[in-house]
C-alpha positions in Angstrom: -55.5 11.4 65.7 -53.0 10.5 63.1 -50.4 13.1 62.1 -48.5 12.7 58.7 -44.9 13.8 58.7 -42.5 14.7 55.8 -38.9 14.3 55.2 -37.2 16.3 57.4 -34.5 19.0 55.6 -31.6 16.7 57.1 -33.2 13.5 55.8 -33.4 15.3 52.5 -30.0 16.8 52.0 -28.8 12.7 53.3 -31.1 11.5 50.4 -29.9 13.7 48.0 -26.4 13.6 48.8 -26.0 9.4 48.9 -28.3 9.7 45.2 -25.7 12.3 44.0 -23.0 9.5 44.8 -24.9 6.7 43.2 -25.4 8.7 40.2 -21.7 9.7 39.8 -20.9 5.6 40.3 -23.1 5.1 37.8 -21.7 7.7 35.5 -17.9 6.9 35.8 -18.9 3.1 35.3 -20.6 4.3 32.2 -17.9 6.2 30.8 -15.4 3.4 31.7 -17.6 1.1 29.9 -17.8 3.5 26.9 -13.8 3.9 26.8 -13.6 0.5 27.0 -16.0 -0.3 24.1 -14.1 2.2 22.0 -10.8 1.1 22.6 -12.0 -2.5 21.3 -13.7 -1.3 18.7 -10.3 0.8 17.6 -8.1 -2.4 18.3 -10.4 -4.6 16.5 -10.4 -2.1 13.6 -6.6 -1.9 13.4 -6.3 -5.4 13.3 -8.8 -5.9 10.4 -7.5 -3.1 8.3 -3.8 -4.4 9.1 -4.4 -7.6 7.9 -5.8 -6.2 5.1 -3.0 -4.5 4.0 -0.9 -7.7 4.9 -2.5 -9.3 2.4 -2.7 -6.7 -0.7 1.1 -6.5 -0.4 1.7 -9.8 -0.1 -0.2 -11.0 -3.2 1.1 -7.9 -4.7 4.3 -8.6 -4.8 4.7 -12.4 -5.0 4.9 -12.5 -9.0 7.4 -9.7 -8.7 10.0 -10.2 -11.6 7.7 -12.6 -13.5 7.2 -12.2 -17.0 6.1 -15.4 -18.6 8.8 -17.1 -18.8 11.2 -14.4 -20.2 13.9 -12.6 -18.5 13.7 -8.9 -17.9 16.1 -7.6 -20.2 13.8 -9.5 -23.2 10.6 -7.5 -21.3 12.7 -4.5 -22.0 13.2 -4.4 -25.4 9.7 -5.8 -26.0 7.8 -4.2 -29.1 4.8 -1.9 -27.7 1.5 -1.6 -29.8 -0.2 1.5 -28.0 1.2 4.8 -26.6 1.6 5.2 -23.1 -0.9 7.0 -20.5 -0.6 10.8 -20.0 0.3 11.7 -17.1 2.6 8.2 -16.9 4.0 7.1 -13.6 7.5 7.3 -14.1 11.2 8.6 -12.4 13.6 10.0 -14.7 16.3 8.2 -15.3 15.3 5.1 -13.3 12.3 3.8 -15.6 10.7 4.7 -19.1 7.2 4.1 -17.3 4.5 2.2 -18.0 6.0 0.7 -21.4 9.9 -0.2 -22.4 10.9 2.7 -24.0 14.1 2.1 -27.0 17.3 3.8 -24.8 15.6 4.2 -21.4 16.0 1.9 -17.9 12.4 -0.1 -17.6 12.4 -1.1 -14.2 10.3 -3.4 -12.5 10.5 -1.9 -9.0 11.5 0.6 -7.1 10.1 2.8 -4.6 11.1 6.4 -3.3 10.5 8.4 0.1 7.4 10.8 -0.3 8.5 14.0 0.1 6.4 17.6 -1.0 5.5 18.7 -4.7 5.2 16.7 -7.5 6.9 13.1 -7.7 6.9 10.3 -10.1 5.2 12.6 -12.7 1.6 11.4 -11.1 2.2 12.0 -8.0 1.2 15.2 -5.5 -0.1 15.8 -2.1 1.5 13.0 -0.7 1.8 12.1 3.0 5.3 13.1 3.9 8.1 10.5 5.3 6.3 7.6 4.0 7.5 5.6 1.0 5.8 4.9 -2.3 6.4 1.9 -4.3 5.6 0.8 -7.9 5.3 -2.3 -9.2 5.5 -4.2 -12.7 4.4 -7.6 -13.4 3.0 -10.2 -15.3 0.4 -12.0 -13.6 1.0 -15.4 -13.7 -2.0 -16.6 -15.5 -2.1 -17.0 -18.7 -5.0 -16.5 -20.8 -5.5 -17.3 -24.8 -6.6 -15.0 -27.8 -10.1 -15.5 -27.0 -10.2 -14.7 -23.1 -8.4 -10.7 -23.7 -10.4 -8.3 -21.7 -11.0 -4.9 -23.2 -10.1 -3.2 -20.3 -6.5 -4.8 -19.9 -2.9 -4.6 -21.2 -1.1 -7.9 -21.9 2.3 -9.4 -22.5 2.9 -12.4 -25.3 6.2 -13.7 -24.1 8.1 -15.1 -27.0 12.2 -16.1 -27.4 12.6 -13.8 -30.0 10.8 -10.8 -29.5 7.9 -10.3 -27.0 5.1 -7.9 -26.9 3.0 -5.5 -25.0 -0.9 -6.2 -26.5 -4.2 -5.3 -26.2 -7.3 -6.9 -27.2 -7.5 -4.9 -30.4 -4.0 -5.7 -31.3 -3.6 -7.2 -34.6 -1.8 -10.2 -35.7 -2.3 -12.5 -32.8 -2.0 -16.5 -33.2 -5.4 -17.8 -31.7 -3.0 -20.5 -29.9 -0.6 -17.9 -28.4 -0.8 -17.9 -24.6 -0.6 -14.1 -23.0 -0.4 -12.6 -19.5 -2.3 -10.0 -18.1 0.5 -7.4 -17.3 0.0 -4.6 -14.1 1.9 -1.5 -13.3 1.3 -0.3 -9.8 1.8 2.4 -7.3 1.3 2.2 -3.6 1.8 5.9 -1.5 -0.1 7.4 1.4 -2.2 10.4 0.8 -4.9 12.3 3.5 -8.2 12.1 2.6 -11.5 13.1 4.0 -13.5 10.6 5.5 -16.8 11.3 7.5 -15.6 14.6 8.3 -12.6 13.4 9.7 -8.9 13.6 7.5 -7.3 10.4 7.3 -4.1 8.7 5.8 -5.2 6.5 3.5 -3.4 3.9 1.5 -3.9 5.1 -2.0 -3.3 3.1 -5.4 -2.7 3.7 -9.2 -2.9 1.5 -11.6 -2.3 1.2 -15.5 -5.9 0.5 -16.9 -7.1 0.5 -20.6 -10.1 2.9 -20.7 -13.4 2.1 -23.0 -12.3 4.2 -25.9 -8.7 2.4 -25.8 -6.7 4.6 -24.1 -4.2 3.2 -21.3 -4.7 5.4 -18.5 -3.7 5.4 -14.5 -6.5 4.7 -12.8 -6.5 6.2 -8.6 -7.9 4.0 -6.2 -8.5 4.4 -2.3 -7.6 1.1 -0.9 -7.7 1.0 3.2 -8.4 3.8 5.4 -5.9 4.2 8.3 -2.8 3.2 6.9 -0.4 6.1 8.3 2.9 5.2 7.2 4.7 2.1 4.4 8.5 1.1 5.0 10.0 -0.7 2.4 13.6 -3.0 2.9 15.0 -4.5 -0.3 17.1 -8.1 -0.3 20.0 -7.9 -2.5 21.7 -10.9 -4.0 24.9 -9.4 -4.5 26.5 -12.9 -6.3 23.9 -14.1 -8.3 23.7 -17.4 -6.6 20.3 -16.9 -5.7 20.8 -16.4 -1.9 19.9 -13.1 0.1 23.5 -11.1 1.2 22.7 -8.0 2.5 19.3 -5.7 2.5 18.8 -2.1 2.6 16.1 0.4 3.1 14.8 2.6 0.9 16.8 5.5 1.4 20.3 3.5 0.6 19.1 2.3 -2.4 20.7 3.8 -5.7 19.6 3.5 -9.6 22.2 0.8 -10.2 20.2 -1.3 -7.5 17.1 -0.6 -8.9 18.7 -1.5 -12.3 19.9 -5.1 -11.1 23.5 -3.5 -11.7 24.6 -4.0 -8.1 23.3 -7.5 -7.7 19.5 -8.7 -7.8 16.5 -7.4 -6.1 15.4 -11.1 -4.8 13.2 -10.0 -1.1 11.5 -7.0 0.0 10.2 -6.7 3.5 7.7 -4.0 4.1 6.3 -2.4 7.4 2.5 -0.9 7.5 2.1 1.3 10.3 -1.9 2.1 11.2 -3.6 4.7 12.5 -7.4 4.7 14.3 -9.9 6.2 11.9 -11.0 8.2 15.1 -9.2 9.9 18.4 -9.7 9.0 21.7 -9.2 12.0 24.1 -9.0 9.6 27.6 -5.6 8.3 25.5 -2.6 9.9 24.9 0.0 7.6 22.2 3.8 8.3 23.2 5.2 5.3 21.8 7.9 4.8 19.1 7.5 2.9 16.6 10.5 1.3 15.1 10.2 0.2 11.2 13.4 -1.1 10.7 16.1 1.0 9.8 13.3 3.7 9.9 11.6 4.9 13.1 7.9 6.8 13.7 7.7 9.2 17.1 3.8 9.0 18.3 3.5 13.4 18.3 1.7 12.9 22.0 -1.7 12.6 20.0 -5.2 10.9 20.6 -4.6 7.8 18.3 -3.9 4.4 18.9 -1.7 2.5 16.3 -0.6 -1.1 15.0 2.8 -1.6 13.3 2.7 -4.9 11.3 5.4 -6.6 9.1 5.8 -9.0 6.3 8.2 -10.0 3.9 8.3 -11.6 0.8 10.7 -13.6 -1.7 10.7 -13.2 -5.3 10.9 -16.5 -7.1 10.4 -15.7 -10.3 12.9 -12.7 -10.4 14.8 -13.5 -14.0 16.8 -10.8 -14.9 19.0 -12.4 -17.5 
């Protein structure tokens, strides 16, 4: 006679025990896995995103102090053929905005430290501690009387008295050559992305409008970008070597106004921040943009601090 015999309550319990411990192996090696995949994923993001900013800047700023061929003390006292935007982006004393004004500094950039309330005349709710900057350029490709676009502001360059155009501007030679002209503004501001707030790298941007208006257009560029250092190269001389470079905070109108020497480099830092925390980490670093420094606030995001510089060698100020 055959008798069939269970698990004993011992031989249970064992069973259940050496499963619980499987389980939990199985379950920490998941969640290792899991961190590990998120903290590539982050990495990887950080790195695409810096680059990204890397390069806007960098194209950005390489025709910096190019206006066709004539200096920037012509550009200033160049004849303007439409009224400026409303709100224009613009500092007081420093620049007239998007157009040379008759009387008033036109600068062709400068950049400030983002602080609360209103700034620039266009600016508000800005990330505190970073830095804006604003740009003006020609871009250096010129275009004829038959390739304007409706939706752009131009400069003809000429010896004796150069212009701000638009496509609707009268008396233009069909053989004239013009160059598409950009004012531009770079600042952080938090936004809301997939439920989450994030810095974002924001820009604004003189655009002519369908009705003909010039206008400042507000773009969100890259998502993560928590903080922008600026550095300026002075040439001190004029003999078109860099002696000396300051941050942001040092510099005074007279700089910005090519009073105290030329404006020939500027080397920015672009801090990033993950779009997302990770609770298993815990950032403590510093962070040290040149003569300016960013303290991690023991948080739950990983960051990337990148760098570039670039020359201006176009810059003609005289």
């Amino acid at each position: 006679m055959i008798i069939n015999r269970g698990f004993s309550l011992v031989e249970l319990l064992i069973a259940m025990l050496l499963g619980a411990v499987l389980l939990g192996f199985t379950v920490q090696i998941f969640a290792s896995l899991t961190a590990s995949s998120r903290q590539s994923q982050q990495l990887a993001q950080l790195q695409q995103n810096g680059q990204l900013a890397l390069n806007l800047l960098h194209n950005e700023l390489q025709n910096t102090g190019f206006w066709g061929g004539i200096s920037h003390n012509d550009i200033s006292e160049a004849l303007v053929d439409m009224p400026p935007p409303l709100p224009d982006c613009k500092e007081g004393d420093i620049d007239s905005g998007s157009f040379p004004i008759a009387g008033q500094a036109f600068t062709s950039i400068y950049a400030i430290t983002a602080a609360p309330g209103r700034q620039l005349n266009c600016l508000t709710s800005l990330v505190s501690n970073s830095e804006v900057l604003q740009l003006k350029r020609a871009i250096g490709l010129a275009v004829l009387r038959a390739e304007l676009r409706p939706n752009r502001f131009y400069i003809a360059p000429h010896w004796q008295q150069s212009r701000f155009i638009s496509h609707d501007s009268a008396d233009l030679a069909d053989d004239s050559v013009f160059y598409p002209y950009q004012h531009l503004l770079f600042y952080i501001q938090h936004q809301r992305v997939d439920e989450q707030i994030v810095p974002v790298l924001m820009r604004k941007r003189l655009v002519r409008s369908s009705s003909g208006v010039a206008r400042i257009a507000t773009d969100s560029i890259i998502d993560g970008v928590e903080r922008l250092h600026f550095e300026f190269g002075i040439d001190a001389n004029l003999d078109g070597s860099l002696n000396y470079t300051l941050p942001t905070a040092l510099m005074t109108n007279l700089h910005w106004q090519q009073q105290h020497g030329r404006i020939v480099s500027i080397r920015f830092y672009v801090l990033l921040r993950s779009i997302l925390p990770d609770r298993r980490y815990v950032n403590q670093q510093t962070y040290q943009m040149g003569a300016s420094r960013f303290v991690a606030p023991d948080d739950h995001y990983r960051r990337l601090l990148l760098v570039g510089s670039v020359y201006f060698n176009n810059a003609t100020y005289e």
